[in-house]
C-alpha positions in Angstrom: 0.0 0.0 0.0 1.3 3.0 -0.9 2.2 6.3 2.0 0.4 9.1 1.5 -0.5 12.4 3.4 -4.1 12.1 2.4 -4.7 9.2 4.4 -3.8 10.8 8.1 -5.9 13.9 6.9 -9.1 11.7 6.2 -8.5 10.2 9.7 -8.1 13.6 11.5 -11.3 14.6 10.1 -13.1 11.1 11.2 -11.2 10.8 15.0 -12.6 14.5 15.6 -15.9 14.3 14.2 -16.5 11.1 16.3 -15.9 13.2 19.7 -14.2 9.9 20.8 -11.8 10.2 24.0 -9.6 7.8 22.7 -8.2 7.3 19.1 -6.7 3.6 18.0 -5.2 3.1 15.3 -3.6 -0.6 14.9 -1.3 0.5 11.9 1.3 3.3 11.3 -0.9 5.9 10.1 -2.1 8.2 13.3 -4.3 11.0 12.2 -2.6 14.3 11.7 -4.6 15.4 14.9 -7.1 14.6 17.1 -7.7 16.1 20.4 -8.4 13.2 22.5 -5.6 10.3 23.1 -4.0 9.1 20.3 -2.5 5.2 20.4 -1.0 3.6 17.0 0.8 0.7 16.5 4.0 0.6 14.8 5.1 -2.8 13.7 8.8 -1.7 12.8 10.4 1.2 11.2 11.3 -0.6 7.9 10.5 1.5 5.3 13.4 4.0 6.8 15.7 1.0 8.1 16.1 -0.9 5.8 17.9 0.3 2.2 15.9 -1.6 -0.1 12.4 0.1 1.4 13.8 4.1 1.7 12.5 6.6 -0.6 11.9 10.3 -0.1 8.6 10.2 0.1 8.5 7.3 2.9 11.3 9.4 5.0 8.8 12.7 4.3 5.9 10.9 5.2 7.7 9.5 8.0 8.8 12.8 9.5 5.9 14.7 9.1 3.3 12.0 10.0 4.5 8.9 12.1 7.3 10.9 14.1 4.5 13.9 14.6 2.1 10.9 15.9 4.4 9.2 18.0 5.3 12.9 19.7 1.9 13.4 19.9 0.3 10.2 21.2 -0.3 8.9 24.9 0.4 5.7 24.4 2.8 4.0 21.3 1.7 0.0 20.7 5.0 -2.5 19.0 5.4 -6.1 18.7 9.3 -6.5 20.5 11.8 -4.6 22.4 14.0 -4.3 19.1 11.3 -2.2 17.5 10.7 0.0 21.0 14.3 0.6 21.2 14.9 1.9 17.3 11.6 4.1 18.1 12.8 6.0 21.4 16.4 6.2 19.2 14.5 7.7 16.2 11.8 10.0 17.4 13.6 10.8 20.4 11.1 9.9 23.3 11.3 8.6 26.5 10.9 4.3 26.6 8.0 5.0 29.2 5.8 5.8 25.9 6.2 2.4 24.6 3.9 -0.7 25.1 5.8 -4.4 23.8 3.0 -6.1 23.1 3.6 -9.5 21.4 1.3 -10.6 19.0 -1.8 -13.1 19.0 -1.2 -16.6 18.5 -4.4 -18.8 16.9 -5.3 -21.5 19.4 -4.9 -24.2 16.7 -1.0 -24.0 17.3 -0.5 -27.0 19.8 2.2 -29.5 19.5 1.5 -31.7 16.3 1.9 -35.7 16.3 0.8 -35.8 12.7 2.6 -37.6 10.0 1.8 -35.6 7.3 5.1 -33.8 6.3 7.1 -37.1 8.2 8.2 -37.0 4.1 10.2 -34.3 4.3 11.9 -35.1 7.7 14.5 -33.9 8.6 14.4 -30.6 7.5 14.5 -26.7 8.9 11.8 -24.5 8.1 11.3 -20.7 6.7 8.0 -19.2 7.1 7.6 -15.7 5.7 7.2 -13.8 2.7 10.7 -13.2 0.1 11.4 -9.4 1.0 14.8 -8.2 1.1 14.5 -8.0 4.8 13.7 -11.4 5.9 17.5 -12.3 5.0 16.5 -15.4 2.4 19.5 -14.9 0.4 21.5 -15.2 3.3 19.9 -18.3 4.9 20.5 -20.6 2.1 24.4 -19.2 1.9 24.6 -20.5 5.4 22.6 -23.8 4.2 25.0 -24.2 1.6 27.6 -23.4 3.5 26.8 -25.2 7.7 28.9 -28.9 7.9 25.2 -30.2 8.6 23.9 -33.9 7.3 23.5 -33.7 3.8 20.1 -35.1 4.0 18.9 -32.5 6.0 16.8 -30.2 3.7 16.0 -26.2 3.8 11.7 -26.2 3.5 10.1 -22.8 2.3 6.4 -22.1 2.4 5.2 -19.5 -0.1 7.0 -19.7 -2.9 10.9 -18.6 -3.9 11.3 -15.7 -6.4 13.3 -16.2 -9.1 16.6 -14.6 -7.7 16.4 -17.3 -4.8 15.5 -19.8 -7.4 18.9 -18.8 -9.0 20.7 -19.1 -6.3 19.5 -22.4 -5.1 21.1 -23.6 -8.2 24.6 -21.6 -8.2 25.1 -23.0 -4.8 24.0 -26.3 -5.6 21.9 -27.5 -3.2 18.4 -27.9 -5.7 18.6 -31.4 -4.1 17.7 -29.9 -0.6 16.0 -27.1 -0.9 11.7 -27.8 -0.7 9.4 -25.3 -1.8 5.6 -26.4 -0.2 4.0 -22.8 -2.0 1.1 -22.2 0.0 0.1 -24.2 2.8 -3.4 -24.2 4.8 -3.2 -23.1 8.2 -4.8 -26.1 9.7 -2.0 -27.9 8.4 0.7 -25.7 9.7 0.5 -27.2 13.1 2.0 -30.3 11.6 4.5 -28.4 9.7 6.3 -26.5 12.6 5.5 -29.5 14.8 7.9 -31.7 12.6 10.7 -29.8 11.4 13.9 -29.8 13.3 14.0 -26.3 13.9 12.8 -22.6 12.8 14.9 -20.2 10.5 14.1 -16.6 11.7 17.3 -14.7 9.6 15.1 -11.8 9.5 
């Protein structure tokens, strides 16, 4: 979705006419006022971290907008300590400001007996999307790379991009490399449940 200045305006207009005492907003995008208490959610601060997600218009909207909000707001709502501390670094505010608040888990993810990936076994598992962020690249370097069993494979849900798809071949490991594409979420259970560990290179 793309940033823009229209969006916070909109949302100043609606927080004020509701006469609300309290203004949520669960995603970066605060309203550019409002004169009861504002809380927003920021997830991370990506789209300025991280090279491959800058732009001038991002690190405008960010200046203007989400460091204006997070100035402005009673409360600021994240998902870890990591993302906390590069907020109270970047807008300059006191940690006190901050809620970590981890999130939700479905109640469907309970330890798995089921044999339905026992196929694949053994094998370590990425979960996630292919953005420059989450590190892939990397992670099948250090697969290529880690003195592990050689039948030990590297499983990916979603789907690789071709880049990925060309490295898998350069380094020569097609052989242990599984792409699954899109799996239900009743089955993930079962997934996590038998792989020998989780790959978090984000």
């Amino acid at each position: 979705k793309k940033l823009t200045i229209l969006e916070p305006i909109k949302l100043s207009r609606e927080a004020i006419n509701s006469k609300a005492d309290v203004y949520y907003s669960p995603g970066f995008n605060p309203p550019i006022h409002f004169n009861g208490k504002l809380i927003f959610t920021i997830h991370d601060l990506m789209h300025i971290r991280v090279p491959e997600y800058r732009s001038v218009a991002k690190r405008v909207y960010y200046e203007i907008v989400v460091k204006r909000g997070i100035k402005n707001a009673f409360k600021i709502i994240t998902d870890c300590n990591h993302t906390k501390n590069d907020i109270v670094d970047w807008a300059g505010i006191k940690p006190d400001k901050i809620v970590v608040a981890s999130c939700g888990v479905n109640a469907i993810y309970q330890p798995s007996s089921s044999d339905k990936f026992s196929d694949l076994q053994p094998y370590l598992l990425f979960v996630g999307n292919i953005r420059p962020h989450k590190n892939v690249n990397l992670l099948l370097e250090a697969f290529s790379r880690a003195q592990v069993p050689q039948d030990l494979s590297l499983v990916f849900t979603g789907g690789l991009k071709d880049e990925q798809s060309q490295l898998v071949k350069k380094l020569g490991i097609q052989n242990r490399v599984k792409n699954l594409g899109f799996v239900p979420e009743e089955d993930m259970p079962a997934l996590y449940s038998s792989a020998k560990t989780l790959a978090i290179p984000s």
